[in-house]
MARDONU-165987 format. One line per field, with one value per residue (C-alpha): residue number from 0; x, y, z; residue in one letter. Coordinates in nm, 2 decimals, m for minus. Layout:
<rs>
resi <- (NUM, ...)
xx <- (X, ...)
yy <- (Y, ...)
zz <- (Z, ...)
resn <- (A, ...)
</rs>
This chain:
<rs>
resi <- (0, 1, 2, 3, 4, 5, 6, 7, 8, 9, 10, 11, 12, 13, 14, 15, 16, 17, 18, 19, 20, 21, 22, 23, 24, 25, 26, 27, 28, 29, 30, 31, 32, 33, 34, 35, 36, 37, 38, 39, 40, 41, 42, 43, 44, 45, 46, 47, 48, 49, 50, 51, 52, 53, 54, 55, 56, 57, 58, 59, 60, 61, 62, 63, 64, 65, 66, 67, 68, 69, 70, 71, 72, 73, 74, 75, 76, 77, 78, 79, 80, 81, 82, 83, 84, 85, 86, 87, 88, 89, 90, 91, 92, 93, 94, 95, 96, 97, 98, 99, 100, 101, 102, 103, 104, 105, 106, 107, 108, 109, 110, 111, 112, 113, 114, 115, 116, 117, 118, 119, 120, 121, 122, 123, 124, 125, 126, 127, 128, 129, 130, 131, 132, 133, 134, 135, 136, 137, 138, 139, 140, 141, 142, 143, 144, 145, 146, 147, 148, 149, 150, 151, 152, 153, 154, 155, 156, 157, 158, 159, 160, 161, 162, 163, 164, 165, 166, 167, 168, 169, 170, 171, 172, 173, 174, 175, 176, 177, 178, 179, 180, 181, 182, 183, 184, 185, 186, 187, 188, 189, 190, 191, 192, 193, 194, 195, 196, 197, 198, 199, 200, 201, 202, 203, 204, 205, 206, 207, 208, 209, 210, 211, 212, 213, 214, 215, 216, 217, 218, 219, 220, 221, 222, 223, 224, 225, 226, 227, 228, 229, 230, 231, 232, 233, 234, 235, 236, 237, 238, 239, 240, 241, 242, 243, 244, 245, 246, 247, 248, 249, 250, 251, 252, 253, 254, 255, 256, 257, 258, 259, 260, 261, 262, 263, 264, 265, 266, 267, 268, 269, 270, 271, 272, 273, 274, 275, 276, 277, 278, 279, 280, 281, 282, 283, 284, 285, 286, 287, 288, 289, 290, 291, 292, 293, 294, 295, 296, 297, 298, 299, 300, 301, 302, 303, 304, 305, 306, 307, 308, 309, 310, 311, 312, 313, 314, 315, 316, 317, 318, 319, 320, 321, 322, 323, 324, 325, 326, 327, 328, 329, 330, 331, 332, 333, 334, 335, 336, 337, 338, 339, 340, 341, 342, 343, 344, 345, 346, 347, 348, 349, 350, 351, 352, 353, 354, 355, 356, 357, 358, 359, 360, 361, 362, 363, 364, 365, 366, 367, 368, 369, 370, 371, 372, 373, 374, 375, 376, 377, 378, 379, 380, 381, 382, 383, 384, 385, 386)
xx <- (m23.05, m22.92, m22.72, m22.45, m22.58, m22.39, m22.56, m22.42, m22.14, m22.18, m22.05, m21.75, m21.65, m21.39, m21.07, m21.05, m20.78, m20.52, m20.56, m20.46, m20.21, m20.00, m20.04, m19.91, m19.59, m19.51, m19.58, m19.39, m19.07, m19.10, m19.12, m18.88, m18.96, m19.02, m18.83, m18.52, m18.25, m18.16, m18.25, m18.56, m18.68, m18.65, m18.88, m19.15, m19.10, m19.16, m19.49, m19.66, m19.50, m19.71, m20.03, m20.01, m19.97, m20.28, m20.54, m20.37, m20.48, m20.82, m20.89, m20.67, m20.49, m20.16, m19.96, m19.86, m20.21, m20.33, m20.24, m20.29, m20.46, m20.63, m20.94, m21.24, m21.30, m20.91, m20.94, m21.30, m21.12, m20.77, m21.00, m21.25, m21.00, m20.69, m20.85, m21.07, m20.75, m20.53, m20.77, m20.90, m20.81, m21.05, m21.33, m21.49, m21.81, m21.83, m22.15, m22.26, m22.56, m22.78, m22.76, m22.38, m22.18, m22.10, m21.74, m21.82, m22.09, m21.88, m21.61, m21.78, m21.91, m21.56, m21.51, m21.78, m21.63, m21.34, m21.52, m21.62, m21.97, m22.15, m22.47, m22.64, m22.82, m23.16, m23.24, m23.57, m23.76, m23.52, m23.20, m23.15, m22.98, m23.13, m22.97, m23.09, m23.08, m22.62, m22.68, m22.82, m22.63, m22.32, m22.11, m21.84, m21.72, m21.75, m21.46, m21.57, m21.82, m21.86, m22.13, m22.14, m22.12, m22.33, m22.55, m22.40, m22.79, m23.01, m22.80, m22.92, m22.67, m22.61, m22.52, m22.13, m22.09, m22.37, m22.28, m21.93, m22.04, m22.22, m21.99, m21.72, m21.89, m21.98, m21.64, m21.36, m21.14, m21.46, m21.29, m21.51, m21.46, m21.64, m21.69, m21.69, m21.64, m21.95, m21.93, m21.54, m21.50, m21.90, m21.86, m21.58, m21.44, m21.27, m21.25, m21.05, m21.38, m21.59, m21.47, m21.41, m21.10, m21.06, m21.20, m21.24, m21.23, m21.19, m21.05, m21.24, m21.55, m21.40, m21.30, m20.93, m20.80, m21.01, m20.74, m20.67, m20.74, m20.66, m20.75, m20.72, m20.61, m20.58, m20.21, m20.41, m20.59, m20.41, m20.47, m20.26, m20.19, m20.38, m20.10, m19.76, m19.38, m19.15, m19.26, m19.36, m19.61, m19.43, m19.57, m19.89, m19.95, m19.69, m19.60, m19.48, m19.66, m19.87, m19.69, m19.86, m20.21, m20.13, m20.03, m20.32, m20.52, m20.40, m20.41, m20.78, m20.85, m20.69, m20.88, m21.19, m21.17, m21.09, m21.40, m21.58, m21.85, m21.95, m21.96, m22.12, m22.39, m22.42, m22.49, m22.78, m22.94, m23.00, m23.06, m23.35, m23.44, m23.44, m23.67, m23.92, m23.94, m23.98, m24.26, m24.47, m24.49, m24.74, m24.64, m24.34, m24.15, m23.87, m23.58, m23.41, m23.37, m23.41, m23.18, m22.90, m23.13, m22.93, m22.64, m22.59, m22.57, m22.75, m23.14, m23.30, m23.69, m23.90, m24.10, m24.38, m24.49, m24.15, m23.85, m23.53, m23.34, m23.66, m23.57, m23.21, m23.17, m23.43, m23.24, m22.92, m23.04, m23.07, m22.71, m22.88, m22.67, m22.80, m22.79, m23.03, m22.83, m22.50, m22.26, m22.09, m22.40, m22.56, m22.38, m22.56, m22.89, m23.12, m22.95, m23.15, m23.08, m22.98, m23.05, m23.38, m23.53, m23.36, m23.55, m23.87, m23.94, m24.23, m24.13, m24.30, m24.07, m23.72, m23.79, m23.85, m23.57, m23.30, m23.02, m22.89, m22.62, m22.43, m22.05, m21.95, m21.95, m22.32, m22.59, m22.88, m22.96, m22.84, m23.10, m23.35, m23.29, m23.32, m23.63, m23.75, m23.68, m23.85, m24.13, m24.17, m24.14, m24.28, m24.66, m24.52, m24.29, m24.57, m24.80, m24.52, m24.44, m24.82, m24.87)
yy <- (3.47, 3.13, 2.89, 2.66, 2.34, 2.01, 1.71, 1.48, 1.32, 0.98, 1.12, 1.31, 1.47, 1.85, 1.72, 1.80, 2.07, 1.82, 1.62, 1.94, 2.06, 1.75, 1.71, 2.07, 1.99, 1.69, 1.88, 2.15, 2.02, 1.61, 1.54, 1.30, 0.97, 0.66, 0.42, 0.67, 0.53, 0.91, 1.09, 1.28, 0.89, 0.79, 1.09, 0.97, 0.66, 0.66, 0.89, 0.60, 0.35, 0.58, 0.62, 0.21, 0.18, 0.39, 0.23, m0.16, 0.00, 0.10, m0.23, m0.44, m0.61, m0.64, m0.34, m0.57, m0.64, m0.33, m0.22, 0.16, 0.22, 0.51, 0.46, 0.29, 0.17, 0.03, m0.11, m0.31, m0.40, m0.56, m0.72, m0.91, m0.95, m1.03, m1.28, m1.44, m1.50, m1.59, m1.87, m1.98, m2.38, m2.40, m2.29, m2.02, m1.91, m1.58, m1.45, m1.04, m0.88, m0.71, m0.37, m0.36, m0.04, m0.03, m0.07, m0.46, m0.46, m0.39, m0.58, m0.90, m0.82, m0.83, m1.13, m1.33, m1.22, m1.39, m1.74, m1.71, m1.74, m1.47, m1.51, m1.22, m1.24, m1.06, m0.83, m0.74, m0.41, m0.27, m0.40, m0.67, m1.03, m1.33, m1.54, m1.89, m1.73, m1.73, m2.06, m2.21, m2.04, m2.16, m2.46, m2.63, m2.42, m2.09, m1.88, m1.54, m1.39, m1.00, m0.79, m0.41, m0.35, m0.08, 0.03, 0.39, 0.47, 0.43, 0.28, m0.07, m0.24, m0.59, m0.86, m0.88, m1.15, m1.35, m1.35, m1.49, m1.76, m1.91, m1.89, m2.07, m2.29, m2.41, m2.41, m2.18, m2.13, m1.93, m1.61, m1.32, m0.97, m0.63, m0.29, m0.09, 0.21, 0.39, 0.18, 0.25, 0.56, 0.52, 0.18, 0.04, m0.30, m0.58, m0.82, m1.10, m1.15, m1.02, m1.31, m1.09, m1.17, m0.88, m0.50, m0.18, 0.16, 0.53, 0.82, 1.07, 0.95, 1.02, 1.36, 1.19, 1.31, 1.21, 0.98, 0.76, 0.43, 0.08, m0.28, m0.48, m0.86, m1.15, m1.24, m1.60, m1.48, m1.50, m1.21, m1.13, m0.81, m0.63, m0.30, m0.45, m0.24, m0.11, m0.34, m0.09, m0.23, m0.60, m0.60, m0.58, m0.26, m0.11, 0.24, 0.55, 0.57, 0.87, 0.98, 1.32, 1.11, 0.83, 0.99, 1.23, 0.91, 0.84, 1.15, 1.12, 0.80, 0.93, 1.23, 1.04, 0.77, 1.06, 1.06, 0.81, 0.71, 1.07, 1.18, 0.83, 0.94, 1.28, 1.15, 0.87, 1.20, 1.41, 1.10, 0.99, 1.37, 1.41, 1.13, 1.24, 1.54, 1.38, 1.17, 1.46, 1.57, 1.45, 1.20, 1.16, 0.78, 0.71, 0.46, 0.44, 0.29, 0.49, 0.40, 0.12, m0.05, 0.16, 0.34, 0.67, 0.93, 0.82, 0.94, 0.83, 0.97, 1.01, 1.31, 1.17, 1.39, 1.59, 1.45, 1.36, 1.67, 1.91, 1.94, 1.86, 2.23, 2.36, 2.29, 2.40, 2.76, 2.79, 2.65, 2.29, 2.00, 1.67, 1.39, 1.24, 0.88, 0.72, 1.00, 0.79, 0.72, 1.01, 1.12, 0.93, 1.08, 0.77, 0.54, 0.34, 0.29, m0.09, m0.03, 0.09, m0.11, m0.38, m0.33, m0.29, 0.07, 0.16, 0.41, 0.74, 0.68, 0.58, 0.86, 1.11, 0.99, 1.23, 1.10, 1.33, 1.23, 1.40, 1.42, 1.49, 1.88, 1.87, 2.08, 2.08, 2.43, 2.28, 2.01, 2.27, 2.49, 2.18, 2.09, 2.42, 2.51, 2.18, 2.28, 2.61, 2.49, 2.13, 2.23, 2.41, 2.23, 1.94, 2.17, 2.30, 1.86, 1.85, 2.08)
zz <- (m4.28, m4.36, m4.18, m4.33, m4.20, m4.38, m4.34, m4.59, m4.37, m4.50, m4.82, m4.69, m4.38, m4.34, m4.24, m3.88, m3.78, m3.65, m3.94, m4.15, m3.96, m3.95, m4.34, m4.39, m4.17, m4.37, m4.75, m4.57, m4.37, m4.38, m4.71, m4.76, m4.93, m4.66, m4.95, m4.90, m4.68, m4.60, m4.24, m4.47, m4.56, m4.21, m4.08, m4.34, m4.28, m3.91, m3.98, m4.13, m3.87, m3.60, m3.87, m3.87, m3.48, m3.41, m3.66, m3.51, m3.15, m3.27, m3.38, m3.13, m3.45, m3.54, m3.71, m3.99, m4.04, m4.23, m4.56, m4.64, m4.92, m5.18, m5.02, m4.96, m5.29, m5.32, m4.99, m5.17, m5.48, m5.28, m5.04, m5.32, m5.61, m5.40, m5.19, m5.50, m5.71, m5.40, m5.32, m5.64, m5.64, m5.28, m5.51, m5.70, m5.55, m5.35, m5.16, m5.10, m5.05, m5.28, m5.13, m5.14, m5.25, m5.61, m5.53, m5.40, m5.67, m6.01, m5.82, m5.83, m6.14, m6.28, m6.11, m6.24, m6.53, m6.46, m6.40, m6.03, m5.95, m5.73, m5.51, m5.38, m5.05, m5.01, m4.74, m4.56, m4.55, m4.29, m4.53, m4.27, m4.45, m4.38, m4.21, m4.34, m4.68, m4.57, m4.44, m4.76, m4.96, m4.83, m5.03, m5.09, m5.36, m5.12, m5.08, m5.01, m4.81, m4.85, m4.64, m4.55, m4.16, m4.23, m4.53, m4.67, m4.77, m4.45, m4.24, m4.19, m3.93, m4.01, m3.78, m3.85, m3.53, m3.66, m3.99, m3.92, m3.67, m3.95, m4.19, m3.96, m3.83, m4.21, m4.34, m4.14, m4.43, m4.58, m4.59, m4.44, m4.56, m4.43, m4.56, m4.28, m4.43, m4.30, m3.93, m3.84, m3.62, m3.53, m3.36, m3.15, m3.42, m3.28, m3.62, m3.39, m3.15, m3.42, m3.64, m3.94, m4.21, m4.35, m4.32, m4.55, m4.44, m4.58, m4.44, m4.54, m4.36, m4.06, m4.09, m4.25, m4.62, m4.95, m5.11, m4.82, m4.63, m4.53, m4.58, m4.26, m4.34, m4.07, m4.09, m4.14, m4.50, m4.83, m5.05, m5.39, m5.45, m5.71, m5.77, m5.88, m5.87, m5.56, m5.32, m5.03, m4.78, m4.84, m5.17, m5.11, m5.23, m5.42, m5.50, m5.32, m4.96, m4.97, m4.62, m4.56, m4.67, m4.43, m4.13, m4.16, m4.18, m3.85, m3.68, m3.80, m3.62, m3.31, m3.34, m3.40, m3.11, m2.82, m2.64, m2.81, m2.62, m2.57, m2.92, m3.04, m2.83, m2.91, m3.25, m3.16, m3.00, m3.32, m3.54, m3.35, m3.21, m3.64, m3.65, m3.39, m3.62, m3.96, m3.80, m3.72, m4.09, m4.34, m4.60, m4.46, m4.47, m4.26, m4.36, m4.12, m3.77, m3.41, m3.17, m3.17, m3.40, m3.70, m3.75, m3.53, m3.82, m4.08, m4.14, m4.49, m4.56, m4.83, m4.88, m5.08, m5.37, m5.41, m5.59, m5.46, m5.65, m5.63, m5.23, m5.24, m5.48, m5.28, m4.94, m5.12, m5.16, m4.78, m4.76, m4.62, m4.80, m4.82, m5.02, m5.28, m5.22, m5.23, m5.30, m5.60, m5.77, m5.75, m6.05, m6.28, m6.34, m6.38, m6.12, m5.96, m5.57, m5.51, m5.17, m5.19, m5.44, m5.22, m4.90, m5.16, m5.16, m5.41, m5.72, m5.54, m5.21, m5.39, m5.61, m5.33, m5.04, m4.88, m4.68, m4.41, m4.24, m3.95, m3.82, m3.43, m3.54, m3.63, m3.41, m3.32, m3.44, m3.78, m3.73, m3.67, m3.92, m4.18, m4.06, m4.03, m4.38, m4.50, m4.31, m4.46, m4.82, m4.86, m4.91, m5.16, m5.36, m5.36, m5.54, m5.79, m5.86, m5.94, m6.20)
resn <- (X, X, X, X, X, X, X, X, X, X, X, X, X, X, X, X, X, X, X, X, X, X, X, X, X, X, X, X, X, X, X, X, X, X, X, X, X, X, X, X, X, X, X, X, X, X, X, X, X, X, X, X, X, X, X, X, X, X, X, X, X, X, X, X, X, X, X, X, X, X, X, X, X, X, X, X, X, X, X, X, X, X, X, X, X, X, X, X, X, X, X, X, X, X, X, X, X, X, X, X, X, X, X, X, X, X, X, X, X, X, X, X, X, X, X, X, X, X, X, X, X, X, X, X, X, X, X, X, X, X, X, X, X, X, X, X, X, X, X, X, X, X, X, X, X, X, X, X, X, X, X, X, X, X, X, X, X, X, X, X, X, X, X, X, X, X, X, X, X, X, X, X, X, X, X, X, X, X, X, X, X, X, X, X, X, X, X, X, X, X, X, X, X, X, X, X, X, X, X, X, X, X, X, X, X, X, X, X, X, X, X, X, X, X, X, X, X, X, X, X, X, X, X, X, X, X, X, X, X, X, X, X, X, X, X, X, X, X, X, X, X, X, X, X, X, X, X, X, X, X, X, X, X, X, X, X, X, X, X, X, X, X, X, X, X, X, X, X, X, X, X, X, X, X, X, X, X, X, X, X, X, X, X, X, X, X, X, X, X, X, X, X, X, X, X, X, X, X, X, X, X, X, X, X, X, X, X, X, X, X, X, X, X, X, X, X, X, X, X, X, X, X, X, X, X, X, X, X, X, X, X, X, X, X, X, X, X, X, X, X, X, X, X, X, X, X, X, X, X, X, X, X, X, X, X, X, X, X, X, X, X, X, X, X, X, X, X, X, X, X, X, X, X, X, X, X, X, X, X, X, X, X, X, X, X, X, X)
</rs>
């Protein structure tokens, strides 16, 4: 008998029941365009004044501070592109990491395309920057600084504080952006003492609608906008609000940040109790930090001897889901992993990793009956790769 167990979180998350209930009412009864001047326009409109009130709170920022978005990816592209072109005449060079998402990745790309020059900072074994590496890289001509909070693969947790201290103390008109997408709703973000520009995050990562999320911007950090037309959200981000989207968005982060400090640590308690486990078996390499050391609900290992897809099908058939890597590359059969060739994994253990990831629904019975099932099938599954 199987159990539906979904561990690949970091990749998307069920829209919790408020969320979807909310979103209903507003395709339902409140459907009324926010641009409207109409009682139906007011209603929508004052849906994403409240979605925009409780993401500010969760981040102690200002309301007019965060722009709503299509998503994480949007929220990447605004950040890099609208702050690049906006402050182009200070200078052209922008640094990232090398184990960046692709939607920083190809957007730097495209920039250096454009005549700005990119530097990529290296990270250690545990996908850790270096710090001196920032500090050296650092010039006059730097605009742009653009690290993860944390990694979407194994869940490296960089040193956001740090990272900005440095930067502002070199030059503090160095603009510092953060993907967050995989740290908000895991960690409590204060970007004002955290020292952080601008911020990226996604709702669906935090049990929040696919198609939705917001770009926080420092009312002190010029950005252009990168969508042009109606001039909602001031004009930095035009087109129709997606209100039922939005406010679902923000029932999501409401949802999410009840009982915090609770859930959070549910979560540290299966990552590392999934650890312990993975430890025990043979040929077995973990990615991943225990503890506060790394994010709470993310678990990358590499079953040496069995490809990535050989026990992702294989968990599959139990109903076990899991990911073979970043959810938006794994699409593309002979992708290699930036992030693990970054932190220097050798071919046999990039080629044989699993991410599992967990939400604040996930068990420990689920846990169990993952590790169970790998247990009962990886002797095998090593001999069938060998022949």
């Amino acid at each position: 008998m199987t159990m539906e167990t979904y561990l690949d979180n970091a990749a998307t998350t069920r829209v919790a029941q408020e969320v979807k209930a909310l979103m209903i009412k507003l395709m339902d009864e409140d459907y009324g365009n926010p641009s409207s001047l109409h009682h139906k326009g007011v209603v929508a409109e004052n849906y994403i004044k409240e979605a925009r009130n409780i993401i500010a709170k969760s981040l102690k920022v200002n309301e007019k501070e965060i722009i709503f978005t299509s998503g994480g990816t949007e929220s990447n592209n605004l950040a890099l592109i609208g702050a690049a072109m906006a402050n182009k005449r200070a200078g052209n060079h922008i640094i990232t990491t090398a184990i960046e998402h692709a939607s920083i990745l190809s957007t730097v790309q495209f920039l250096k395309e454009m005549g700005f020059s990119i530097s990529f900072l290296s990270v250690d074994e545990e996908g850790h920057i270096n710090l001196d590496e920032l500090k050296e890289l650092i010039c006059d001509d730097t605009i742009l600084v653009s690290t993860m909070y944390v990694n979407n693969e194994i869940g490296a947790l960089e040193p956001v504080s740090e990272i900005s201290k440095i930067i502002k103390t070199k030059n503090p008109n160095i603009i510092y952006h953060v993907d967050a997408i995989q740290a908000y709703g895991k960690y409590v973000i204060n970007p004002k003492k955290q020292g952080i520009d601008m911020l990226s995050v996604s709702g669906h990562k935090i049990n929040g609608p696919k198609g939705t999320g917001f770009l926080y911007v420092s009312e002190k950090t010029k950005i252009k906008p990168i969508i042009y037309g109606g001039g909602q959200q001031k004009g930095m981000r035009s087109g129709t609000e997606n209100v039922p989207g939005f406010a679902g968005l923000g029932e999501a982060v409401r949802v999410c940040y009840n009982d915090f400090e609770n859930k959070v640590t549910k979560l540290y308690e299966l990552k590392d109790y999934l650890i312990d486990k993975l430890e025990e078996m043979d040929n077995v390499k973990i990615h991943s930090a225990k503890g506060k050391g790394g994010a709470p609900h993310i678990v990358n290992a590499s079953f040496i001897g069995v490809r990535s897809e050989v026990m992702l099908h294989k968990l599959e058939e139990k109903d076990i889901y899991v990911s073979a890597g970043s959810a938006c590359s794994s699409n593309k059969q002979k992708s290699v992993s930036a992030t693990l060739s970054g932190i220097g994994l050798k071919k046999e253990e990039s080629d044989s990793a699993i991410r599992f990831s967990f939400c604040f629904d996930t068990t420990k019975e689920q846990v169990d009956y993952a590790l169970n099932t790998i247990n009962d099938n990886i002797l095998e599954l090593r001999k069938f790769v060998r022949k």
